[in-house]
N, C-alpha and C positions, 0 to 999 in steps of 0.2 A: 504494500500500500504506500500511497506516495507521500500523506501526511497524514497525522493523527487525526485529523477531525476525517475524514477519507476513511481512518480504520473505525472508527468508532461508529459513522453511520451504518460500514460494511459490518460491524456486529449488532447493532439494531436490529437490520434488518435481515441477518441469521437465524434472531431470534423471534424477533416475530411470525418469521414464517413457520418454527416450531412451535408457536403457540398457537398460530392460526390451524396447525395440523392439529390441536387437540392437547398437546402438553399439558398438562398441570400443574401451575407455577407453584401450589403448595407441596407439591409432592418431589418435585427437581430443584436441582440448584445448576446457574448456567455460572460458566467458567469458561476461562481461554487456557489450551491448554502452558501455552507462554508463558502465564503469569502465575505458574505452577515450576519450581526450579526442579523438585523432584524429579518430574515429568522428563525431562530430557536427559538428569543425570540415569535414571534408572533404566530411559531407552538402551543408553550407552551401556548400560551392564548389561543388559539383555541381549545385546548385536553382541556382546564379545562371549557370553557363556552358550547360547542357543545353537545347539548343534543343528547341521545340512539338514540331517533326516528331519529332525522335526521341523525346518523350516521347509523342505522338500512336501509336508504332508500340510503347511497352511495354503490356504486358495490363496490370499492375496501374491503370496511369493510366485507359488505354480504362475500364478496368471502373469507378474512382472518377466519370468524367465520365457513365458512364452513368447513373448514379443519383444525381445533379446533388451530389458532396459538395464540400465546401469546400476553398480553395487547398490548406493544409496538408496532406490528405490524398493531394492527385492530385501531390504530389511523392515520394509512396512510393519510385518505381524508382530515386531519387537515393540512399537509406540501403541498400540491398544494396550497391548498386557499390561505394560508401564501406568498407560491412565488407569486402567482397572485395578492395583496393588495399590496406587495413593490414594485411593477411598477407602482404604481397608482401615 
């Protein structure tokens, strides 16, 4: 994004459209996962401990290797795990 006021409306209107889907803002809490440090340190552990095979056995990887993209991308299934451990 090219300035803050730029990212902040692009998060408005993120969110909006998950409430317009039916969210229930008493029951979720909305977050970036940026503004979360854990989040990226914990990706990092996760890219370097996660063996081939089970990265071999996530869809998102499979699908990055199918369409020959670059390292960065086929460790996708490491940044979910990561958000889902710092709710714990």
């Amino acid at each position: 994004m090219p300035g803050s006021g730029a990212r902040a409306a692009f998060d408005l209107e993120i969110a909006a459209s998950w409430l317009a889907c039916g969210l229930e803002p008493d029951k979720v809490w909305f977050y970036r996962q940026s503004d979360i440090p854990e989040i990226p340190e914990l990706t990092w552990l996760l890219t370097c401990v996660a063996g081939k095979g089970l990265l071999n056995r996530a869809h998102a990887y499979k699908a990055a290797v199918d369409k020959n993209r670059e390292a960065g991308e086929t460790t996708m299934p490491a940044s979910p795990a990561a958000c889902s451990c710092t709710r714990c």
